[in-house]
PyMOL Python script that loads the backbone (N, CA, C, O; Angstrom):
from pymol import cmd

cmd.read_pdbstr("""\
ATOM      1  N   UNK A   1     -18.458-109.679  17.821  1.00  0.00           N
ATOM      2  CA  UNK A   1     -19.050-108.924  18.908  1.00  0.00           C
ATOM      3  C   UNK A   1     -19.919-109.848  19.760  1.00  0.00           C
ATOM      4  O   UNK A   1     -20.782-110.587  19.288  1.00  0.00           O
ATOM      5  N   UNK A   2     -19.681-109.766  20.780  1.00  0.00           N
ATOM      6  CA  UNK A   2     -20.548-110.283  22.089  1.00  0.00           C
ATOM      7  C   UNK A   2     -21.617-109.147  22.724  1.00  0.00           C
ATOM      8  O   UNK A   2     -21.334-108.027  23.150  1.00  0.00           O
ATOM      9  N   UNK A   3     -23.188-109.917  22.635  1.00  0.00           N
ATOM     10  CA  UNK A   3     -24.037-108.892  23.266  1.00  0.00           C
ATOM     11  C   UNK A   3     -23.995-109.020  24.786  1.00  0.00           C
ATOM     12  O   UNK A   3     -23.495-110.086  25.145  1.00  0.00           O
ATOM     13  N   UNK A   4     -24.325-108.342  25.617  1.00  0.00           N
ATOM     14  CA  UNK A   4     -24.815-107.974  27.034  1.00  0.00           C
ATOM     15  C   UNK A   4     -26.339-108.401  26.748  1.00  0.00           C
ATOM     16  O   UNK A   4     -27.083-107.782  25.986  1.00  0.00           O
ATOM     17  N   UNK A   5     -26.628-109.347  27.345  1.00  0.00           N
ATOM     18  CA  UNK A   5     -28.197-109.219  27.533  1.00  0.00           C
ATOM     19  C   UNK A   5     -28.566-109.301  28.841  1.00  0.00           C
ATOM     20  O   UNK A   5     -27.668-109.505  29.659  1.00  0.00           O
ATOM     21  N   UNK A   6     -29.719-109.185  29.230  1.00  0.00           N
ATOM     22  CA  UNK A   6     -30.806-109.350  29.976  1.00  0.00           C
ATOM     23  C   UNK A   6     -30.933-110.550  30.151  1.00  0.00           C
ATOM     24  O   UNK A   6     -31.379-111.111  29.150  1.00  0.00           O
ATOM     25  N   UNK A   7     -30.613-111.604  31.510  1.00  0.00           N
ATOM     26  CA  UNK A   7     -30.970-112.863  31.473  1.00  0.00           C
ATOM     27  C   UNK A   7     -32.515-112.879  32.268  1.00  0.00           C
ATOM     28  O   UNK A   7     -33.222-112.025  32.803  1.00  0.00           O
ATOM     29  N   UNK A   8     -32.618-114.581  31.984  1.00  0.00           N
ATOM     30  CA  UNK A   8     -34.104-114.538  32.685  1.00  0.00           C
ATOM     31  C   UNK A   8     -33.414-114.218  34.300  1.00  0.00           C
ATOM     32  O   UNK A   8     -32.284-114.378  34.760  1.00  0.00           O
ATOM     33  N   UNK A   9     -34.611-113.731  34.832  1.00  0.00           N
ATOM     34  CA  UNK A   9     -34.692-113.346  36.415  1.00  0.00           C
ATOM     35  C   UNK A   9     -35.700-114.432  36.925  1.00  0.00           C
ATOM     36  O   UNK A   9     -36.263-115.363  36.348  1.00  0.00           O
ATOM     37  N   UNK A  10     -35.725-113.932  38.337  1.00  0.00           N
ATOM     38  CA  UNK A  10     -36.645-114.791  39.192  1.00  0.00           C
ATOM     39  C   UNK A  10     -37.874-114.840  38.543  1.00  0.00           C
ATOM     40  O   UNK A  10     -38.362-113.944  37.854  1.00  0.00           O
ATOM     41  N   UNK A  11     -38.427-116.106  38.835  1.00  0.00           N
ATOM     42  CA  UNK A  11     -40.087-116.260  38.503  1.00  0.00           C
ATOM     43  C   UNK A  11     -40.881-114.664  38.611  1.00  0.00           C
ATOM     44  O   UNK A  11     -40.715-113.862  39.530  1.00  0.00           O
ATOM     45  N   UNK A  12     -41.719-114.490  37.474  1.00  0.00           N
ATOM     46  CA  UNK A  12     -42.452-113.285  37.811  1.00  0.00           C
ATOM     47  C   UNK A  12     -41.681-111.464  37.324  1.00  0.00           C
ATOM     48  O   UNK A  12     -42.227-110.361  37.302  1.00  0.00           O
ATOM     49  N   UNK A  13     -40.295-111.873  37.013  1.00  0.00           N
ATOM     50  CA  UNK A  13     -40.191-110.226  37.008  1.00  0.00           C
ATOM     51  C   UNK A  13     -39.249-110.673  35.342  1.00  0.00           C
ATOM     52  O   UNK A  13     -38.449-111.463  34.840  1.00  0.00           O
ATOM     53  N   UNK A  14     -40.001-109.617  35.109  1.00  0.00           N
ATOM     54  CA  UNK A  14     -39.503-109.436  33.338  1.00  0.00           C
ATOM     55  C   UNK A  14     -38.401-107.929  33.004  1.00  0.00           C
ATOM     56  O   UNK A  14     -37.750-107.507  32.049  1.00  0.00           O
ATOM     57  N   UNK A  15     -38.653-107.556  34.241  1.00  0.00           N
ATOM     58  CA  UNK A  15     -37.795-105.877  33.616  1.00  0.00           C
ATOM     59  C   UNK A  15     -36.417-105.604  35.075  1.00  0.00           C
ATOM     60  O   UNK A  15     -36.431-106.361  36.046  1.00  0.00           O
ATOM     61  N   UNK A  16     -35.880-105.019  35.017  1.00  0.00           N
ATOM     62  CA  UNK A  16     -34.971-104.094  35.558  1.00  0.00           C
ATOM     63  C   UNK A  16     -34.161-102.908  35.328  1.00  0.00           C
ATOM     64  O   UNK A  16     -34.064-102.292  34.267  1.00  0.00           O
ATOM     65  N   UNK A  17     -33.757-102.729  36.111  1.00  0.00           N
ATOM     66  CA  UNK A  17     -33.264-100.754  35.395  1.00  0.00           C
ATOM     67  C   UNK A  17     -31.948-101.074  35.700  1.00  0.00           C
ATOM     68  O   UNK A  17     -31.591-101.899  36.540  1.00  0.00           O
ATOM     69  N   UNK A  18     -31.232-100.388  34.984  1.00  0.00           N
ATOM     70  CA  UNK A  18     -29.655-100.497  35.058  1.00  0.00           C
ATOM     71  C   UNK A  18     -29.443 -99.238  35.883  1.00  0.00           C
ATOM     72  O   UNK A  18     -29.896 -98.111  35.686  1.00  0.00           O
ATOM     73  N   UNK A  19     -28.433 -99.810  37.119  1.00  0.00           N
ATOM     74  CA  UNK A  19     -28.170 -98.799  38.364  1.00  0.00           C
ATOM     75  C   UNK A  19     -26.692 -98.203  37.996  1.00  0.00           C
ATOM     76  O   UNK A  19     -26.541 -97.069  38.451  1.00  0.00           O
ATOM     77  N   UNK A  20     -25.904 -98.558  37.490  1.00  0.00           N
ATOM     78  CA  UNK A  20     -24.280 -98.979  37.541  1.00  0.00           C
ATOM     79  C   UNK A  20     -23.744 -99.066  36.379  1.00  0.00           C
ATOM     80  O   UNK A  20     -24.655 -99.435  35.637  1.00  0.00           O
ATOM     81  N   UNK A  21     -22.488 -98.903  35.585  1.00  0.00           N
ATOM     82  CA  UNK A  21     -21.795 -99.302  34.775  1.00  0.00           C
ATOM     83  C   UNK A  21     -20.443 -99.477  35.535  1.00  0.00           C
ATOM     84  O   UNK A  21     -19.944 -98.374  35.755  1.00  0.00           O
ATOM     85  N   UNK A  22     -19.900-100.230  35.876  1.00  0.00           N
ATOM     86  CA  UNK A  22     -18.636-100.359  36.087  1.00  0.00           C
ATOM     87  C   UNK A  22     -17.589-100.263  35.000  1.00  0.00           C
ATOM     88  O   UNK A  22     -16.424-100.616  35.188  1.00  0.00           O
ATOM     89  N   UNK A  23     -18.033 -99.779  33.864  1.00  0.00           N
ATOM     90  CA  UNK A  23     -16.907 -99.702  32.928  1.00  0.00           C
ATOM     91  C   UNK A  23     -17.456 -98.751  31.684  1.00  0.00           C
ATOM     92  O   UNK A  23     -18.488 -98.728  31.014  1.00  0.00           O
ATOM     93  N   UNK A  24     -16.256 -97.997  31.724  1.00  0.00           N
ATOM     94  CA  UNK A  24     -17.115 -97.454  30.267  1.00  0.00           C
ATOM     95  C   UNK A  24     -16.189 -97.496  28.931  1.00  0.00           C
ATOM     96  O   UNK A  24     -15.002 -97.779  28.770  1.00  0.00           O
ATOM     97  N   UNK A  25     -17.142 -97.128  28.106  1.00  0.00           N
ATOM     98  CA  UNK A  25     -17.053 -97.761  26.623  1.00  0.00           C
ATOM     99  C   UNK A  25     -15.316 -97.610  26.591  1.00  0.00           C
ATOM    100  O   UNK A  25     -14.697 -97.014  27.472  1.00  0.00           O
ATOM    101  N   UNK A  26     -14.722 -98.218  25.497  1.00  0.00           N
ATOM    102  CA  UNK A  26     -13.303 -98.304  25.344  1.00  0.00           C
ATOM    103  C   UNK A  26     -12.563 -98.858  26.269  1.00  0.00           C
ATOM    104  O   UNK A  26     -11.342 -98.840  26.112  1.00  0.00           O
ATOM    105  N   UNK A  27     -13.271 -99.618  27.710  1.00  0.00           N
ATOM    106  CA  UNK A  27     -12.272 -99.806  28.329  1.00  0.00           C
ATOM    107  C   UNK A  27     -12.189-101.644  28.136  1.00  0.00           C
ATOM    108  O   UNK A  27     -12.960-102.316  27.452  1.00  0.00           O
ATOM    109  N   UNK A  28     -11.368-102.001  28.715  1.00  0.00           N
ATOM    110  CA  UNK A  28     -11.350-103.816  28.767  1.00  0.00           C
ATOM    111  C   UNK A  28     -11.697-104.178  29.598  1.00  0.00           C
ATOM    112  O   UNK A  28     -11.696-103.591  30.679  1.00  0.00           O
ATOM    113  N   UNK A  29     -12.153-105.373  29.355  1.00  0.00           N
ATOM    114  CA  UNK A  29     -13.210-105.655  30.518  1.00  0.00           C
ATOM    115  C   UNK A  29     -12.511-107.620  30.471  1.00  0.00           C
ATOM    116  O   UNK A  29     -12.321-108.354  29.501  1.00  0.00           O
ATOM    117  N   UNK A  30     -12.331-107.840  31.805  1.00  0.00           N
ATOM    118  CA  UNK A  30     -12.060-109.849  31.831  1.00  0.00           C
ATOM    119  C   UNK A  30     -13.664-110.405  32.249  1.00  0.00           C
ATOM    120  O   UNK A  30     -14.631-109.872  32.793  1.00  0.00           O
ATOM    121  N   UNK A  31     -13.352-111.918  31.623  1.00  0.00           N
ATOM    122  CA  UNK A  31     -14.708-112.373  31.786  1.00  0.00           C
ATOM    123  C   UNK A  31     -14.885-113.031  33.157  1.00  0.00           C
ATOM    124  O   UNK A  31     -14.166-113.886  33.674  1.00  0.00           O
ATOM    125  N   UNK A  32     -16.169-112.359  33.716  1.00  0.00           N
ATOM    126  CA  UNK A  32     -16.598-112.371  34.948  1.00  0.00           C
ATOM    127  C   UNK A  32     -16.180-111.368  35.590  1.00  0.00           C
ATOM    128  O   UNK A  32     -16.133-111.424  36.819  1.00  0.00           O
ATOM    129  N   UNK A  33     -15.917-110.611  35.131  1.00  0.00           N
ATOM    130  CA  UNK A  33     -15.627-109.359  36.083  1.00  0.00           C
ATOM    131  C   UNK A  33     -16.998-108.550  35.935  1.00  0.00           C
ATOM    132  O   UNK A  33     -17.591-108.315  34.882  1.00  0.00           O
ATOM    133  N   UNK A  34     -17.435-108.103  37.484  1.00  0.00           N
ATOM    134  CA  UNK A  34     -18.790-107.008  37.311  1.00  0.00           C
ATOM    135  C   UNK A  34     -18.773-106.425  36.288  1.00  0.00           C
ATOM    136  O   UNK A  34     -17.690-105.982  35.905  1.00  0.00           O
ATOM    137  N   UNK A  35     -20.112-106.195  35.392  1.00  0.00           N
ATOM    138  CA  UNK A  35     -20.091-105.465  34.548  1.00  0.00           C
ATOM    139  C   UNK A  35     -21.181-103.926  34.557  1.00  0.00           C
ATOM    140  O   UNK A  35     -21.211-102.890  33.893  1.00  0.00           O
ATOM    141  N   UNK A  36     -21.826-104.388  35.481  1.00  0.00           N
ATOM    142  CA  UNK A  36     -23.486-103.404  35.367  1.00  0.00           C
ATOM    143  C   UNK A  36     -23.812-103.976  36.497  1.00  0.00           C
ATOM    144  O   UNK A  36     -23.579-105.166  36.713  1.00  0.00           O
ATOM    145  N   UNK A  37     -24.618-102.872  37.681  1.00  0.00           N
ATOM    146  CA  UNK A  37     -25.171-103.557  38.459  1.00  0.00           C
ATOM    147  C   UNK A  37     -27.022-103.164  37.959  1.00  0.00           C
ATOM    148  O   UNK A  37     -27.488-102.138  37.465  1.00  0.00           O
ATOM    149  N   UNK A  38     -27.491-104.074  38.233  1.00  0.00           N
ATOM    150  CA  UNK A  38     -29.298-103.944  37.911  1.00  0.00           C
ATOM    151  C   UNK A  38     -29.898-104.308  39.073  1.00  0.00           C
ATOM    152  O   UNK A  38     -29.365-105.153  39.792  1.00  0.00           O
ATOM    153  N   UNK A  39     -31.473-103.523  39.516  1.00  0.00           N
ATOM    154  CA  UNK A  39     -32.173-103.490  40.351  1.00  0.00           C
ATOM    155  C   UNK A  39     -33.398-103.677  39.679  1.00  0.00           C
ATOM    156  O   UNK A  39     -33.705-103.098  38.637  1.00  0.00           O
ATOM    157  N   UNK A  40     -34.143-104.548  40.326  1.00  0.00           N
ATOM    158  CA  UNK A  40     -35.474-104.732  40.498  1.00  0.00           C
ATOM    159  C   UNK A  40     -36.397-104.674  41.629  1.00  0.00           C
ATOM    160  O   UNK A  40     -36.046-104.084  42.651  1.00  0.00           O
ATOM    161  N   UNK A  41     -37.509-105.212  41.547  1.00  0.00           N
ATOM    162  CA  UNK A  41     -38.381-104.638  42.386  1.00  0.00           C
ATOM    163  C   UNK A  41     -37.902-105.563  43.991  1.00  0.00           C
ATOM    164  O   UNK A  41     -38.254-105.157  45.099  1.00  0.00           O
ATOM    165  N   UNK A  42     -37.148-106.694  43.793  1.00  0.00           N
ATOM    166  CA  UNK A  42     -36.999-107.251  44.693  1.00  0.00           C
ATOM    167  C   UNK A  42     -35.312-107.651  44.804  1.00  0.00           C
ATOM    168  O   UNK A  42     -35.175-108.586  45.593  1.00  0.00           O
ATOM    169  N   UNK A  43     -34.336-107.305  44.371  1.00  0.00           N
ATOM    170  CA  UNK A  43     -33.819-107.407  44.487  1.00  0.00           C
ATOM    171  C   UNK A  43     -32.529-106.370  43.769  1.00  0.00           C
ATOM    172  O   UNK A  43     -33.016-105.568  42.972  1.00  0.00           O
ATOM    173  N   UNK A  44     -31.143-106.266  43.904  1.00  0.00           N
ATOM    174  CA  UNK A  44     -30.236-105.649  43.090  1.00  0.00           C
ATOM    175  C   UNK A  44     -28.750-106.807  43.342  1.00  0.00           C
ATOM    176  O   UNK A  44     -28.298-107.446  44.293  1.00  0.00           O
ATOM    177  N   UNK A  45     -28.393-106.608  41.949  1.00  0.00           N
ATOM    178  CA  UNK A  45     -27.521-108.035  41.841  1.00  0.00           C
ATOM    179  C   UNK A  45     -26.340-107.444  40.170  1.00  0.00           C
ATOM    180  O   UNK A  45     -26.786-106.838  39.196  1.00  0.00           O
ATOM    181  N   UNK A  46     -25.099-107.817  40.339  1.00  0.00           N
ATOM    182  CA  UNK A  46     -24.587-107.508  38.988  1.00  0.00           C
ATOM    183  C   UNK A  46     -24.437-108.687  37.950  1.00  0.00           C
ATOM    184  O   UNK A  46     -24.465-109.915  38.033  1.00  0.00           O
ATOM    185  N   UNK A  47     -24.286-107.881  37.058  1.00  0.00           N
ATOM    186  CA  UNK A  47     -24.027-108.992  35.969  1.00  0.00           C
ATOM    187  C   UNK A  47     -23.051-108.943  35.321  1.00  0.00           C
ATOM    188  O   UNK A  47     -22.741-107.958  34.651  1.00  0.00           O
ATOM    189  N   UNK A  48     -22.126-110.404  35.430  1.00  0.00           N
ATOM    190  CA  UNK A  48     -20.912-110.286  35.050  1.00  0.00           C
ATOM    191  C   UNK A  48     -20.751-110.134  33.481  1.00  0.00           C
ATOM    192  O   UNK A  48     -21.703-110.218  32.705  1.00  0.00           O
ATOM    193  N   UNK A  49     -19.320-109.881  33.067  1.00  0.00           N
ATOM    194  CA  UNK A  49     -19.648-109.799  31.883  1.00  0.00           C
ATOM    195  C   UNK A  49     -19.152-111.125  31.215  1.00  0.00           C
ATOM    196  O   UNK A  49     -18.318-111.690  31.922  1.00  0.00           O
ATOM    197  N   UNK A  50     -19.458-111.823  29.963  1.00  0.00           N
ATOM    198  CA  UNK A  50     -19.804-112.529  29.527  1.00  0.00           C
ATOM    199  C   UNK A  50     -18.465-113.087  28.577  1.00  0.00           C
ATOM    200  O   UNK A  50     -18.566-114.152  27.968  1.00  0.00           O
ATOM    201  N   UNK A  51     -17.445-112.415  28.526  1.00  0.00           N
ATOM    202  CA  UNK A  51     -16.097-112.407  28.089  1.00  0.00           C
ATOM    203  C   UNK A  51     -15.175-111.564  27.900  1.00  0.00           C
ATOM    204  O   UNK A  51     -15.526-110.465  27.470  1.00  0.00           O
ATOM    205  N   UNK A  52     -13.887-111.782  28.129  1.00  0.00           N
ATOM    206  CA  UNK A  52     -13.027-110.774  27.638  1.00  0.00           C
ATOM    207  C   UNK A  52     -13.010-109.977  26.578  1.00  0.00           C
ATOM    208  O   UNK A  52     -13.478-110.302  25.487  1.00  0.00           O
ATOM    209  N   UNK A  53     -12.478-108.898  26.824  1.00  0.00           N
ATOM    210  CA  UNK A  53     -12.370-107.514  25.392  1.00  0.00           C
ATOM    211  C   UNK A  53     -12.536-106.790  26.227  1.00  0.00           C
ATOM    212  O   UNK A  53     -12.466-106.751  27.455  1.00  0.00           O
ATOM    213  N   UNK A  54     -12.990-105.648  24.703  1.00  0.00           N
ATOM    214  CA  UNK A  54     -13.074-104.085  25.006  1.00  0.00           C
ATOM    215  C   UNK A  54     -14.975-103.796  24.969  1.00  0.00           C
ATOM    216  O   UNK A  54     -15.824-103.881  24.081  1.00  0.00           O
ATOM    217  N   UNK A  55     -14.991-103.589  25.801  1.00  0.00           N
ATOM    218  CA  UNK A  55     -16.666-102.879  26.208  1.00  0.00           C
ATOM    219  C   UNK A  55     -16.597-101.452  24.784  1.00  0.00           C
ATOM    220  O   UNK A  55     -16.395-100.268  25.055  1.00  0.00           O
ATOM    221  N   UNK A  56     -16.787-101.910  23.568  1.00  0.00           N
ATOM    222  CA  UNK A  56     -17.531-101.109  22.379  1.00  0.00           C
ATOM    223  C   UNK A  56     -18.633-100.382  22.341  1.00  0.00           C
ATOM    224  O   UNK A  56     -18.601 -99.562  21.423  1.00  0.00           O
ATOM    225  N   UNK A  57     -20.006-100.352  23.252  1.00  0.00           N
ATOM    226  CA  UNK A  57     -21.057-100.058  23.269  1.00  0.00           C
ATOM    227  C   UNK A  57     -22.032-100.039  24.313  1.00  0.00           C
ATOM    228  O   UNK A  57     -22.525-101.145  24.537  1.00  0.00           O
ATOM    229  N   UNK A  58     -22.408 -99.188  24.944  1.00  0.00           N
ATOM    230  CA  UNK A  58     -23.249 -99.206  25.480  1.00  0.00           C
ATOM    231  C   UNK A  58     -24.609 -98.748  25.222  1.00  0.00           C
ATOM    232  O   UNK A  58     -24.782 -97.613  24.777  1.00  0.00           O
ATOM    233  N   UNK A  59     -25.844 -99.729  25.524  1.00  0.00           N
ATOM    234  CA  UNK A  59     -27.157 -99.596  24.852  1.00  0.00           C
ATOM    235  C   UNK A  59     -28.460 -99.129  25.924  1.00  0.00           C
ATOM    236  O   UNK A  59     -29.584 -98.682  25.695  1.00  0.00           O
ATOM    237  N   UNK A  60     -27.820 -99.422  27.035  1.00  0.00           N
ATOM    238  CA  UNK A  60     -28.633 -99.005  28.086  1.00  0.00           C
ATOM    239  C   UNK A  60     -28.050 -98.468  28.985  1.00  0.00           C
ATOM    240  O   UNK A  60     -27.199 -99.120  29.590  1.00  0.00           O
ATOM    241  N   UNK A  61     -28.338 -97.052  29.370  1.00  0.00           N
ATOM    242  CA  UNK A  61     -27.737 -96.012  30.461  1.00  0.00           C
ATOM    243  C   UNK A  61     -28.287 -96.358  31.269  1.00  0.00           C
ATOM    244  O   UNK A  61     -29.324 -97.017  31.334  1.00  0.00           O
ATOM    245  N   UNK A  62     -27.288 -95.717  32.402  1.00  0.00           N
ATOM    246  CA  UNK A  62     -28.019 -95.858  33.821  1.00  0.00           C
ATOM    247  C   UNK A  62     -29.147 -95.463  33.662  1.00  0.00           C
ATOM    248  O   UNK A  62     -29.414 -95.008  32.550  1.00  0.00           O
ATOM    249  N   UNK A  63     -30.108 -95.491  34.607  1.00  0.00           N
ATOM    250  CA  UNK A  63     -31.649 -94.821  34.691  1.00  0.00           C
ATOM    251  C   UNK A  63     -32.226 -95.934  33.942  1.00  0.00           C
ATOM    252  O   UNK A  63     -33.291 -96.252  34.470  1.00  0.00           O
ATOM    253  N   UNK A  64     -31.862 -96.892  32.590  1.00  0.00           N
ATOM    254  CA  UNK A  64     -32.807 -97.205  32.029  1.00  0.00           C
ATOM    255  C   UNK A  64     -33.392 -98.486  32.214  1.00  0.00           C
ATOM    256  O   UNK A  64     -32.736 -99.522  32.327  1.00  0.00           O
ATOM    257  N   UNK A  65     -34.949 -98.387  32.250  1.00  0.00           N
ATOM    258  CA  UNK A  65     -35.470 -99.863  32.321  1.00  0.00           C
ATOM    259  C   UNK A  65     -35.433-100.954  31.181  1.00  0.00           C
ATOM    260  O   UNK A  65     -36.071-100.996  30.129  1.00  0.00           O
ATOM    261  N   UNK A  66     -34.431-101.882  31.735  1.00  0.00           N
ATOM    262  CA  UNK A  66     -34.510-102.777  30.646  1.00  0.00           C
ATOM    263  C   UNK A  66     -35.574-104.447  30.331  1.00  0.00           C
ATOM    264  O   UNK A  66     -36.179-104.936  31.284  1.00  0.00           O
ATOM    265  N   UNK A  67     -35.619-104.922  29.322  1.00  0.00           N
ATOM    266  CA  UNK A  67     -36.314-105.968  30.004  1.00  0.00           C
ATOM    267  C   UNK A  67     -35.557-107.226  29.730  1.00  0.00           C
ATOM    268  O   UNK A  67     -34.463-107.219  29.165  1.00  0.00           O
ATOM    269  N   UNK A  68     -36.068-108.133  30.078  1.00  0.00           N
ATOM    270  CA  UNK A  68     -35.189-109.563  29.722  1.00  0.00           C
ATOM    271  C   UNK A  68     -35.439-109.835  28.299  1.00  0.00           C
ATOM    272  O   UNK A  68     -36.483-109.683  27.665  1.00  0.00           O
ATOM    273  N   UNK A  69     -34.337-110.249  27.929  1.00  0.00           N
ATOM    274  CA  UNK A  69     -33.613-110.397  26.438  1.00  0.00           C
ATOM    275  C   UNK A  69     -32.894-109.024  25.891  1.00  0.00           C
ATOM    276  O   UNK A  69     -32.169-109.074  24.898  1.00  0.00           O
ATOM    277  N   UNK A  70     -33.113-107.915  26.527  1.00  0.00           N
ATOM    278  CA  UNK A  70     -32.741-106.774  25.492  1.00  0.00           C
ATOM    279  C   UNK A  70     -30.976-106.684  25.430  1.00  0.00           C
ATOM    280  O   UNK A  70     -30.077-107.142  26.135  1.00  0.00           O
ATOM    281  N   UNK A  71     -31.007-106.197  24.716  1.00  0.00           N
ATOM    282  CA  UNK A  71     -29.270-105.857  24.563  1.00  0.00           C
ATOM    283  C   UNK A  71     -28.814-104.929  25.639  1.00  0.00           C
ATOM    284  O   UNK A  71     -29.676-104.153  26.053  1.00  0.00           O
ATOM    285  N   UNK A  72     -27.345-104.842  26.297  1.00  0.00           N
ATOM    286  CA  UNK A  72     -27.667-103.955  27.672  1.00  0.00           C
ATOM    287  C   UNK A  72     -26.007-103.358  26.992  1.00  0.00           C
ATOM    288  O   UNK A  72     -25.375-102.540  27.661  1.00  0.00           O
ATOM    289  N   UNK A  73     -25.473-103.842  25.709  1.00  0.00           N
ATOM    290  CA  UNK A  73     -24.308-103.560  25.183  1.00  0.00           C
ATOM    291  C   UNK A  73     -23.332-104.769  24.578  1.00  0.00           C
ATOM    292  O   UNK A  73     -23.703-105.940  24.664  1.00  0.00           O
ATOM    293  N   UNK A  74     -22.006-104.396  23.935  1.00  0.00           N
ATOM    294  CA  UNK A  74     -21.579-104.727  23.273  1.00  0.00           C
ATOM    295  C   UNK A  74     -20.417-105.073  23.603  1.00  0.00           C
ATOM    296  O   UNK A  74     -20.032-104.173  24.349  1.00  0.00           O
ATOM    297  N   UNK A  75     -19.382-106.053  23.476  1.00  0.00           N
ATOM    298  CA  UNK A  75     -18.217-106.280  24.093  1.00  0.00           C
ATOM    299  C   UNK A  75     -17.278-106.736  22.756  1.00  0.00           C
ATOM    300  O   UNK A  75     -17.751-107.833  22.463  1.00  0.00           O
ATOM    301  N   UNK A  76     -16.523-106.535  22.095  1.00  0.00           N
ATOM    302  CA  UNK A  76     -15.206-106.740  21.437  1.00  0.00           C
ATOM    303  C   UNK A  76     -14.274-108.019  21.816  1.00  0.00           C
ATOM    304  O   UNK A  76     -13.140-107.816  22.248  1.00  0.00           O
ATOM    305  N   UNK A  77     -14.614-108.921  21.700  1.00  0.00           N
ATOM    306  CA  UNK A  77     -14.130-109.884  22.145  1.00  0.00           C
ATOM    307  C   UNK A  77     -12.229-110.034  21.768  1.00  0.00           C
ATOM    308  O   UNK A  77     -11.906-110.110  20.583  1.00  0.00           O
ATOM    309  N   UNK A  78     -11.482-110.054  22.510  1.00  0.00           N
ATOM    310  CA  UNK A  78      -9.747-110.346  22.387  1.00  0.00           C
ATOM    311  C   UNK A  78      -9.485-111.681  22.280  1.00  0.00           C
ATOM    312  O   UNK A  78      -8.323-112.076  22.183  1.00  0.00           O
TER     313      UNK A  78
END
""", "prot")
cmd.dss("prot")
cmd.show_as("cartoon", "prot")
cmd.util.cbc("prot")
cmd.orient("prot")
């Protein structure tokens, strides 16, 4: 299993909220393809995903504020 995390952001901001899922659980996902888009206080930007598979888990719903390092989900690597 491959986690989704939270990378570092710009100087100064530690959190963001997840706006987006472009995929949901069970589906396959290629690496670098959008995965989640996230917003912060200064910006909104997606994050690709991190390798091929099947998206197994999701740990953070839309609405939720996440912070850097947290798990944002789970990917099944093929």
């Amino acid at each position: 299993m491959t986690k989704i995390v939270l990378p570092q952001l710009s100087e100064g901001i530690q959190k963001a909220t997840v706006s987006y899922w472009y995929f949901k659980t069970g589906e396959k996902v290629n690496a670098k393809d959008d995965l989640v888009e996230l917003t912060t206080d200064k910006a909104t930007f997606n994050l690709p995903s991190p390798c091929s598979g099947v998206l197994t888990e999701i740990s953070a719903s839309e609405g939720a504020t996440v912070n850097v390092g947290d798990t944002l989900g789970l990917i099944q690597e093929s």
